[in-house]
N, CA, C and O atoms as a GROMACS GRO file, in nm:
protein
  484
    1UNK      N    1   3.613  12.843   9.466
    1UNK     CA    2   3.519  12.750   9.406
    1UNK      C    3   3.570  12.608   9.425
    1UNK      O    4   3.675  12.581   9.366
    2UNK      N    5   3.517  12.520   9.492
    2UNK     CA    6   3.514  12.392   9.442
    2UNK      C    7   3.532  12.276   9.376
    2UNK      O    8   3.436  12.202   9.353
    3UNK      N    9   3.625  12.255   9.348
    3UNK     CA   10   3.656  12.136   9.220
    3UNK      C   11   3.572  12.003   9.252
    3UNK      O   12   3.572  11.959   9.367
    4UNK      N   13   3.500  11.940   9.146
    4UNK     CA   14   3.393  11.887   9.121
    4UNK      C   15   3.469  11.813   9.101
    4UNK      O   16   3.549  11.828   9.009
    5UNK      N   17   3.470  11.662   9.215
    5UNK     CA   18   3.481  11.494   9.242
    5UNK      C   19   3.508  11.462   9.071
    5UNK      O   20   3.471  11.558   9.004
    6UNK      N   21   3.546  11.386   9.017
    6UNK     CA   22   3.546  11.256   8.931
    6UNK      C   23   3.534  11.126   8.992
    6UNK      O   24   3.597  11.079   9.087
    7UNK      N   25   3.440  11.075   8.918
    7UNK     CA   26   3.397  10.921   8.943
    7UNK      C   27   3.443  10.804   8.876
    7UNK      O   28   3.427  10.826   8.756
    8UNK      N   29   3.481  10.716   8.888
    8UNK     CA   30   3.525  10.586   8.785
    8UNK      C   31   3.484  10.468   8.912
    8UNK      O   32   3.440  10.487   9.026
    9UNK      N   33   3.525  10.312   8.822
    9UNK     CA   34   3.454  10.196   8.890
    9UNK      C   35   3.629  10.136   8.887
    9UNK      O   36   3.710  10.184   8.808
   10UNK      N   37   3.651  10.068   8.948
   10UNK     CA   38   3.829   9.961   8.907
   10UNK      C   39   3.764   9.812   8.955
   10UNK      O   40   3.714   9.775   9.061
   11UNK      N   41   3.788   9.748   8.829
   11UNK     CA   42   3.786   9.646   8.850
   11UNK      C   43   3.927   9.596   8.873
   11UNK      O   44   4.020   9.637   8.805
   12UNK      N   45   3.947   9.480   8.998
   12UNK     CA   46   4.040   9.437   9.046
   12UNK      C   47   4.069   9.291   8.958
   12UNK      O   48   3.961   9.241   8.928
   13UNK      N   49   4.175   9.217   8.914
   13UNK     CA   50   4.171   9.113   8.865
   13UNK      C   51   4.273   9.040   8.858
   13UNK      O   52   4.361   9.093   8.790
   14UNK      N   53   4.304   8.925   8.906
   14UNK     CA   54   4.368   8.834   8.970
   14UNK      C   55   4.493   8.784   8.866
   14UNK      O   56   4.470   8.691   8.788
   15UNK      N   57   4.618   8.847   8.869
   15UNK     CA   58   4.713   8.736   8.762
   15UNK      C   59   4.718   8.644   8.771
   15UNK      O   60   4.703   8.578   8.668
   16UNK      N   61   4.738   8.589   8.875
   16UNK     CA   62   4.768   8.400   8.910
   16UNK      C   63   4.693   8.313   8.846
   16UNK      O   64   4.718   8.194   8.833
   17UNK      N   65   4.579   8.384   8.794
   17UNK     CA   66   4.504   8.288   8.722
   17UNK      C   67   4.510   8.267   8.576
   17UNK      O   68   4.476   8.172   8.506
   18UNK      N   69   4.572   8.399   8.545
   18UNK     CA   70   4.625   8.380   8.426
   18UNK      C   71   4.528   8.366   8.324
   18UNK      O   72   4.554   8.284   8.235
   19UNK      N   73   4.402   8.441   8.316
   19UNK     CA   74   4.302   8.456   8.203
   19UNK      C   75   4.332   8.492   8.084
   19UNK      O   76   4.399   8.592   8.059
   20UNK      N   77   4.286   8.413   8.001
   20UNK     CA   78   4.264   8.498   7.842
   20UNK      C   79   4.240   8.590   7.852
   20UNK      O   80   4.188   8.636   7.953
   21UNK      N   81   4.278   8.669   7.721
   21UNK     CA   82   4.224   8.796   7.722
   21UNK      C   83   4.042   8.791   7.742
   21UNK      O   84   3.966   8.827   7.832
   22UNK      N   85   4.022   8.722   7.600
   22UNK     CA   86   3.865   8.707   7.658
   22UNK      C   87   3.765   8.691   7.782
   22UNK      O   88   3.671   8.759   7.824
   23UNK      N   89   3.832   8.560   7.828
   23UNK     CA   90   3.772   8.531   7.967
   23UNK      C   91   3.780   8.658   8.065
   23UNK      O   92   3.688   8.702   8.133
   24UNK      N   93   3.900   8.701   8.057
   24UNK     CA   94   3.914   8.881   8.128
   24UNK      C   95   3.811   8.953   8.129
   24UNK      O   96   3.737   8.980   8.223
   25UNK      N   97   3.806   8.984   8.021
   25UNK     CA   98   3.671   9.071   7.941
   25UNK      C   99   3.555   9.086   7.970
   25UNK      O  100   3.474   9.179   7.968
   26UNK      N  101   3.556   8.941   8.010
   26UNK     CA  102   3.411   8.875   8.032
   26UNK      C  103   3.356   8.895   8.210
   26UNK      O  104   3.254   8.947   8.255
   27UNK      N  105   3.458   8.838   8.269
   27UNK     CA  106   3.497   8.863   8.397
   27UNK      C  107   3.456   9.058   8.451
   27UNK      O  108   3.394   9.092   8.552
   28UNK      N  109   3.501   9.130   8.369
   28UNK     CA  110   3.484   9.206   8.367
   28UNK      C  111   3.379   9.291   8.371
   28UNK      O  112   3.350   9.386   8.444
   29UNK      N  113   3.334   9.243   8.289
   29UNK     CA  114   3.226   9.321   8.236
   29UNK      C  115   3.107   9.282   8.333
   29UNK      O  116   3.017   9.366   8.334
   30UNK      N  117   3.082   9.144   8.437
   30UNK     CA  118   2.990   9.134   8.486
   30UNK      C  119   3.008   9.166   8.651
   30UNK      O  120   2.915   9.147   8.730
   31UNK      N  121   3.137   9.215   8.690
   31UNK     CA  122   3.201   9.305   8.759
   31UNK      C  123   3.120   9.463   8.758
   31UNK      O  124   3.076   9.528   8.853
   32UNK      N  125   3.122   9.490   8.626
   32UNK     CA  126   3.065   9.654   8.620
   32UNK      C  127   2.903   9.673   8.626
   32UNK      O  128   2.827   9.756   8.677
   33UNK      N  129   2.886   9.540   8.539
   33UNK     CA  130   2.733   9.519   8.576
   33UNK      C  131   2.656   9.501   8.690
   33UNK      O  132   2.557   9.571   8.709
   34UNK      N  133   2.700   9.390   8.788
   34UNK     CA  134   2.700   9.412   8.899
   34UNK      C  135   2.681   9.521   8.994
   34UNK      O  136   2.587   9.543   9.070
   35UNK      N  137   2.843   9.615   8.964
   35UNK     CA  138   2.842   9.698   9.044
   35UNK      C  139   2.763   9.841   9.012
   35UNK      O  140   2.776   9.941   9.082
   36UNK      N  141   2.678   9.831   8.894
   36UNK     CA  142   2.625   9.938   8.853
   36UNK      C  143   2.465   9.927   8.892
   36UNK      O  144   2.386  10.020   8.908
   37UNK      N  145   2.437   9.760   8.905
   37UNK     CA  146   2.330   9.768   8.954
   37UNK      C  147   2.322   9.760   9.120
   37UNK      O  148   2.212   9.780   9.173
   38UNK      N  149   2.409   9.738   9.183
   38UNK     CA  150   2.438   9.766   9.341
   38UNK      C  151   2.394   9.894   9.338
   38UNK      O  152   2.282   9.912   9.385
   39UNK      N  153   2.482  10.033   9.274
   39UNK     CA  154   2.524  10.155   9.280
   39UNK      C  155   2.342  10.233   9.294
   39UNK      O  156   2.289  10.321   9.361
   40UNK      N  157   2.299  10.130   9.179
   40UNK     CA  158   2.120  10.228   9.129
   40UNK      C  159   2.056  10.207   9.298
   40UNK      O  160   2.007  10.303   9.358
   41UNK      N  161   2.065  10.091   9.351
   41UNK     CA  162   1.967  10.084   9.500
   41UNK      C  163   2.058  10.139   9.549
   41UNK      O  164   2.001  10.248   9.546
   42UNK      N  165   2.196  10.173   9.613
   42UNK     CA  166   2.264  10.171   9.742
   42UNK      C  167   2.324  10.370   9.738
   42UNK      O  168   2.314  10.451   9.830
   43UNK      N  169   2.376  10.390   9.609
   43UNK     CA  170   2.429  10.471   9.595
   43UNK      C  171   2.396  10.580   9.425
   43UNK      O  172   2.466  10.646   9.349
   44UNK      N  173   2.277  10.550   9.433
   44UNK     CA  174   2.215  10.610   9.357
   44UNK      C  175   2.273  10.777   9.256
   44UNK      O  176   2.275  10.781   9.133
   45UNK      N  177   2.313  10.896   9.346
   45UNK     CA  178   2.420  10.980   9.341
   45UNK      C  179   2.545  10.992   9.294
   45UNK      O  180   2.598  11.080   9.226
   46UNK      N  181   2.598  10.864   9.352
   46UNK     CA  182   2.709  10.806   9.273
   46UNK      C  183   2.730  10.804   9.139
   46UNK      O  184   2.812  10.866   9.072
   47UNK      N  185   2.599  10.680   9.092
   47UNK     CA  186   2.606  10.615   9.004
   47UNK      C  187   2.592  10.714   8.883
   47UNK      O  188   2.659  10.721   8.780
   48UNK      N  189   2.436  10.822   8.944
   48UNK     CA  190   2.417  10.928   8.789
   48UNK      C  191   2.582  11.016   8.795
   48UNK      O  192   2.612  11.023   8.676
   49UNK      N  193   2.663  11.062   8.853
   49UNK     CA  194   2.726  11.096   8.844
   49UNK      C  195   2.874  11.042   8.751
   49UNK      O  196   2.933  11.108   8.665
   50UNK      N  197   2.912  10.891   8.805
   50UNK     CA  198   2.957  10.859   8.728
   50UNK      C  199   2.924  10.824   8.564
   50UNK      O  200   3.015  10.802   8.483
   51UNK      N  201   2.808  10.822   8.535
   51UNK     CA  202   2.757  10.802   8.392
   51UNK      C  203   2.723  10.950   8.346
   51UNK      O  204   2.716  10.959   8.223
   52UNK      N  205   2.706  11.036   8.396
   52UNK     CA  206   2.712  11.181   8.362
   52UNK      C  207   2.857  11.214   8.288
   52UNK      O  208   2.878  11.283   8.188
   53UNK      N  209   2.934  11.153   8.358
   53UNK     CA  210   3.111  11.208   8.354
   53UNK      C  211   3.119  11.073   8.278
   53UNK      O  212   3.195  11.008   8.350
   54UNK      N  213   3.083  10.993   8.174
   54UNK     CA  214   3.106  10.914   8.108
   54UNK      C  215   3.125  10.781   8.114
   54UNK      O  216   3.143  10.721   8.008
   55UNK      N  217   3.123  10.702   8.253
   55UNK     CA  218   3.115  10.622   8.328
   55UNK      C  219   3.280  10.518   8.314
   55UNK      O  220   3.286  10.400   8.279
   56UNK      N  221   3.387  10.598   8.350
   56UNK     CA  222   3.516  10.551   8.323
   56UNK      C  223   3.515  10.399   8.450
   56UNK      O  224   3.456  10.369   8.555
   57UNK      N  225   3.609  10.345   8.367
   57UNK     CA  226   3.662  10.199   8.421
   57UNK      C  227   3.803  10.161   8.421
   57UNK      O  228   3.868  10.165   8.317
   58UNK      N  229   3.841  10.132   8.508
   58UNK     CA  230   4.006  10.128   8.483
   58UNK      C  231   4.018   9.942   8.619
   58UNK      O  232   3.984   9.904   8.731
   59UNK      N  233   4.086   9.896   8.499
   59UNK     CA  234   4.110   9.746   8.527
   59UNK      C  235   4.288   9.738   8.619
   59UNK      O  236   4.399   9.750   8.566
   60UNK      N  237   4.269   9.723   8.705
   60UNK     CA  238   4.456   9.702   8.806
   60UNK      C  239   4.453   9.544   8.813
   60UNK      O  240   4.352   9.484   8.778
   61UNK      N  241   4.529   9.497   8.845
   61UNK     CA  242   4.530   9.414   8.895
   61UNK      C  243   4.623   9.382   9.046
   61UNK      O  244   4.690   9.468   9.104
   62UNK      N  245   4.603   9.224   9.094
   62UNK     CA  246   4.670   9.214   9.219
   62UNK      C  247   4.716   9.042   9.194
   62UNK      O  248   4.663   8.977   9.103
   63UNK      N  249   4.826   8.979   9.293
   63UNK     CA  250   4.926   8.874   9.265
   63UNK      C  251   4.843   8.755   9.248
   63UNK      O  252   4.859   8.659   9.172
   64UNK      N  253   4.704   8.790   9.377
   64UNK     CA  254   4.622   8.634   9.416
   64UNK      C  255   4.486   8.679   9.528
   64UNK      O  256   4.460   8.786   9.583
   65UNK      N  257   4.420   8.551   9.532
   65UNK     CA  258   4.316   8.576   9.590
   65UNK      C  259   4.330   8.634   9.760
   65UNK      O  260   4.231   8.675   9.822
   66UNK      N  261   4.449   8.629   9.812
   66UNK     CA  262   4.436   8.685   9.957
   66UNK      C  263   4.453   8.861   9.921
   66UNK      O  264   4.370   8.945   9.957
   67UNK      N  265   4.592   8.895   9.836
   67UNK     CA  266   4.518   9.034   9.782
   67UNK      C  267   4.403   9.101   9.772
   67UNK      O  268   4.359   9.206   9.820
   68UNK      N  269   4.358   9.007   9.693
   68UNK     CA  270   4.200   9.038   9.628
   68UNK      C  271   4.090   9.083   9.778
   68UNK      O  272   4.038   9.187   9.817
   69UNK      N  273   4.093   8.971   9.818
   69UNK     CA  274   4.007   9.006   9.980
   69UNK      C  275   4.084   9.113  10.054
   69UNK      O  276   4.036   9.145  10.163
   70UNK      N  277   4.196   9.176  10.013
   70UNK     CA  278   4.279   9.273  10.103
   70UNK      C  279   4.213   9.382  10.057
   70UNK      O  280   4.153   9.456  10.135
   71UNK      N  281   4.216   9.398   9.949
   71UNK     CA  282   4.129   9.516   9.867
   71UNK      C  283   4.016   9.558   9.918
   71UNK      O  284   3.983   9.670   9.958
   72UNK      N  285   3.928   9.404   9.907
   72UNK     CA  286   3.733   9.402   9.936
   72UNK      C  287   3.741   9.427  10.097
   72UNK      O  288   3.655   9.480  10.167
   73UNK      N  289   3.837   9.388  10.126
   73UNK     CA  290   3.806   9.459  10.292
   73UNK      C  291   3.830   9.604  10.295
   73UNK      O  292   3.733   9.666  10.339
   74UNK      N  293   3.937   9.680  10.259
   74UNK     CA  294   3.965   9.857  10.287
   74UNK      C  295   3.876   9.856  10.171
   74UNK      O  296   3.832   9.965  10.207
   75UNK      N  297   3.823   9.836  10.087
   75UNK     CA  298   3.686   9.920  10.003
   75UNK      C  299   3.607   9.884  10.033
   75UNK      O  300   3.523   9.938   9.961
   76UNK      N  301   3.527   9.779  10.137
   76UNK     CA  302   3.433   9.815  10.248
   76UNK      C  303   3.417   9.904  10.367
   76UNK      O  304   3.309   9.940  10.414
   77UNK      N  305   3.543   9.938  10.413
   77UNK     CA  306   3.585   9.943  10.528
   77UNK      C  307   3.582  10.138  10.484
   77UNK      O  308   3.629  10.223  10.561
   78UNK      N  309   3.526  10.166  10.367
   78UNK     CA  310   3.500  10.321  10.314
   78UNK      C  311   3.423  10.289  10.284
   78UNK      O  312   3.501  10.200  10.248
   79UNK      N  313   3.313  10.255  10.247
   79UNK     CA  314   3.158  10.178  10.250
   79UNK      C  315   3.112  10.198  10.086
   79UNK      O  316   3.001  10.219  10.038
   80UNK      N  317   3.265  10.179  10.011
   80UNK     CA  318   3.233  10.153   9.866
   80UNK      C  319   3.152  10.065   9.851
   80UNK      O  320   3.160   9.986   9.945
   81UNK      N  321   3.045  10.026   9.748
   81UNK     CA  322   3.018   9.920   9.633
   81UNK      C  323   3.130   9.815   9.667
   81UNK      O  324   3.234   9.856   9.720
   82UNK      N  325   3.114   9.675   9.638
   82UNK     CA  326   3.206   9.560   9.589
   82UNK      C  327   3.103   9.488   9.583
   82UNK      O  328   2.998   9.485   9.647
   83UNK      N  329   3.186   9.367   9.408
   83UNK     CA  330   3.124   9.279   9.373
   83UNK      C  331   3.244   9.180   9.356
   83UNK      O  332   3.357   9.224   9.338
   84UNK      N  333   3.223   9.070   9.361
   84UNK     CA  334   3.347   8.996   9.354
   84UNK      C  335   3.247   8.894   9.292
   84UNK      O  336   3.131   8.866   9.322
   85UNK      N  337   3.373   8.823   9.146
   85UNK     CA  338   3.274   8.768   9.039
   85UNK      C  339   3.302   8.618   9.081
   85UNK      O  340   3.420   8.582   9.089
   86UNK      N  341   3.214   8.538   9.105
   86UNK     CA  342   3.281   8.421   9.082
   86UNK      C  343   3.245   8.385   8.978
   86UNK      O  344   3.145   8.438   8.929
   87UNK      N  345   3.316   8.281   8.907
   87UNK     CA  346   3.310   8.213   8.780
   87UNK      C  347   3.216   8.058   8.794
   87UNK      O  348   3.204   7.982   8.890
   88UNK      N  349   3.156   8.052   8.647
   88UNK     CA  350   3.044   7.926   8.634
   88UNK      C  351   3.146   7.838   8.650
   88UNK      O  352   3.106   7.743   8.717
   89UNK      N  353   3.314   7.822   8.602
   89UNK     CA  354   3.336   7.709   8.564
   89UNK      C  355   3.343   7.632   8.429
   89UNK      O  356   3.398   7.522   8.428
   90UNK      N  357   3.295   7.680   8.325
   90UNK     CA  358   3.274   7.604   8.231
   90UNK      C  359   3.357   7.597   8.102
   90UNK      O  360   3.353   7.525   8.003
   91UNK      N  361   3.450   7.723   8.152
   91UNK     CA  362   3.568   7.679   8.029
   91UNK      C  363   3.725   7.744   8.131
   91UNK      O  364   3.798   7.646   8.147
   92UNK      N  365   3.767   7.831   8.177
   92UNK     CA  366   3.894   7.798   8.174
   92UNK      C  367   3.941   7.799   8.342
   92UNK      O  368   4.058   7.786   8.378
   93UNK      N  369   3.856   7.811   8.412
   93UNK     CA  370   3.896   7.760   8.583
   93UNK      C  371   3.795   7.723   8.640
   93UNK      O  372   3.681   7.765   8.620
   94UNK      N  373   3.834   7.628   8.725
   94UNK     CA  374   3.695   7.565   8.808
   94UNK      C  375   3.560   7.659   8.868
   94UNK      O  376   3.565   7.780   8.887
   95UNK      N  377   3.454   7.580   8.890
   95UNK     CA  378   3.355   7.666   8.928
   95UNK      C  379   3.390   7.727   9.084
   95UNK      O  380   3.457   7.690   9.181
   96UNK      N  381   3.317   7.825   9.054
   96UNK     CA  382   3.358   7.913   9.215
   96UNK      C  383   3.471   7.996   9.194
   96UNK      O  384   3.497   8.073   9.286
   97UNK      N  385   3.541   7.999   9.098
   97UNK     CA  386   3.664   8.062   9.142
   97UNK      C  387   3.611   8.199   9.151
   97UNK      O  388   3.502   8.233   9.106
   98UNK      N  389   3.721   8.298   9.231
   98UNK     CA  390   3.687   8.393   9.243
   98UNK      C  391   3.765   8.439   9.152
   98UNK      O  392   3.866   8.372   9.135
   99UNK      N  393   3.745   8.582   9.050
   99UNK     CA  394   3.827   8.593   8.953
   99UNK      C  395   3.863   8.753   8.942
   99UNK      O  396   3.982   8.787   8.934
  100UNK      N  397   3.762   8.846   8.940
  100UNK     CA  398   3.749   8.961   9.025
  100UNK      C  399   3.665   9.054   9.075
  100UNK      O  400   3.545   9.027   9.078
  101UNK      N  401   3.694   9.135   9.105
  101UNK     CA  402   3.647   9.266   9.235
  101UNK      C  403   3.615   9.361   9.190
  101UNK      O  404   3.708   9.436   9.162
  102UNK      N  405   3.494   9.405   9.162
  102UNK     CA  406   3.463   9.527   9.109
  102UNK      C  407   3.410   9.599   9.227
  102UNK      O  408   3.319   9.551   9.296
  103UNK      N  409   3.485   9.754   9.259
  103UNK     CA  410   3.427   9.845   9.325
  103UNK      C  411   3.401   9.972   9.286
  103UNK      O  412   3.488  10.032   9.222
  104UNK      N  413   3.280  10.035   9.316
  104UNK     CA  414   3.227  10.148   9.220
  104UNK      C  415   3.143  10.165   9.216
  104UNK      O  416   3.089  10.117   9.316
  105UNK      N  417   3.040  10.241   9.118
  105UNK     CA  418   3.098  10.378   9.098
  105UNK      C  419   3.157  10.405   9.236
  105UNK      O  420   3.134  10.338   9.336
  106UNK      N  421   3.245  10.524   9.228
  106UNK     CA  422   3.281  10.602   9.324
  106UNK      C  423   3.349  10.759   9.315
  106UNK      O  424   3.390  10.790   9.203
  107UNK      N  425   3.359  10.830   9.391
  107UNK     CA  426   3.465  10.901   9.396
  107UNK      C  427   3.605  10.866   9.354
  107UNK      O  428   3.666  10.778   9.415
  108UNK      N  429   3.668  10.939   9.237
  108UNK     CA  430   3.790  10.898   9.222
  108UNK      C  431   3.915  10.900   9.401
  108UNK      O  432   4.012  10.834   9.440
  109UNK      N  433   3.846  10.996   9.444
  109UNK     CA  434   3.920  11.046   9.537
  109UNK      C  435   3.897  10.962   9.705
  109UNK      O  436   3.943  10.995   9.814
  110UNK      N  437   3.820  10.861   9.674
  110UNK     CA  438   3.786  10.772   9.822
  110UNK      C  439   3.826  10.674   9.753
  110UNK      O  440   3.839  10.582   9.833
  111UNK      N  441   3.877  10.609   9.562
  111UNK     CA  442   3.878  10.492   9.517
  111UNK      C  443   4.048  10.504   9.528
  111UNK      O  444   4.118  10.403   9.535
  112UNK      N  445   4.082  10.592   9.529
  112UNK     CA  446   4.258  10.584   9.505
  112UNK      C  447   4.317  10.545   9.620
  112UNK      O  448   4.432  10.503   9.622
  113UNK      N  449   4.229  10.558   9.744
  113UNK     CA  450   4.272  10.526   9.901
  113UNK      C  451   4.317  10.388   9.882
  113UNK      O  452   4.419  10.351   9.940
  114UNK      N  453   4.241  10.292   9.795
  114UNK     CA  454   4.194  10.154   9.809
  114UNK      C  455   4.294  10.146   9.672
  114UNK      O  456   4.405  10.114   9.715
  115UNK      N  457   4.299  10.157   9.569
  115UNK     CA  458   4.353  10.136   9.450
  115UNK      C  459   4.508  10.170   9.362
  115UNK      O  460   4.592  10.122   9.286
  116UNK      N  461   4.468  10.293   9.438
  116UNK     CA  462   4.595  10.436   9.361
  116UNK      C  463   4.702  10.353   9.290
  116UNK      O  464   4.741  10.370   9.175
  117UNK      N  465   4.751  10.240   9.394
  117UNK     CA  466   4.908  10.221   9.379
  117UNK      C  467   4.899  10.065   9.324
  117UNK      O  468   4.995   9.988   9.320
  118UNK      N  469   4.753  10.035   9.278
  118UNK     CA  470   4.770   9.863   9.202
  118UNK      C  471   4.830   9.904   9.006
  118UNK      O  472   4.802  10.010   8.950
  119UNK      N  473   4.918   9.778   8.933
  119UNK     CA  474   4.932   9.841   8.844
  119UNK      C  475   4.786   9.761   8.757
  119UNK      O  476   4.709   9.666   8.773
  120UNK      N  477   4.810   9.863   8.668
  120UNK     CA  478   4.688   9.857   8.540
  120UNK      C  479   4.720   9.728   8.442
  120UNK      O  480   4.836   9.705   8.410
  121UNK      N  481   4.625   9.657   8.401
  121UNK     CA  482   4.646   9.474   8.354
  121UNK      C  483   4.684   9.541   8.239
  121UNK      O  484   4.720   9.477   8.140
   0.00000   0.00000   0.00000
């Protein structure tokens, strides 16, 4: 028999920038949003699956923004989901910044290719 995939989303998120906890949070959360509404048009299967199995999220992080694009390239390059957040600007880093990378839903088992070995914020 078969052992049945697990799904989760990882949001990627930048130390160097050194966010509040809040601003994190926040960052975050429009990371999953994002990538949940990518998931409903692109990967539809995915998505009921991961919200079936409870819709887990697990936050890693990486040193800086050339990381960050190291990531969004090999989790394209498996034709994951990515959203990469930039920020308005209006309270703790300039506008545009990029802050992080949400890729997902997915297979736990095509996301660990890309993730496995980042540590958890």
């Amino acid at each position: 028999m078969r052992r049945r995939d697990d799904y989760k989303m990882v949001i990627v998120a930048r130390e160097d920038l050194m966010l509040s906890t809040g601003k994190l949070a926040v960052q975050v959360a429009h990371a999953a949003v994002e990538c949940a509404f990518q998931a409903r048009r692109k990967k539809p299967r995915w998505l009921r699956a991961w919200r079936e199995q409870g819709s887990k999220k697990i936050v890693v992080r990486v040193k800086d923004l050339d990381e960050l694009y190291q990531i969004k390239r090999k989790a394209e390059e498996l034709g994951l989901i990515t959203e990469m957040v930039k920020d308005a600007g209006l309270t703790e880093v300039p506008p545009g910044t990029e802050t992080v990378l949400g890729i997902g839903p997915a297979p736990s088992s095509i996301l660990d290719k890309v993730t496995g070995n980042l540590p958890l914020v």
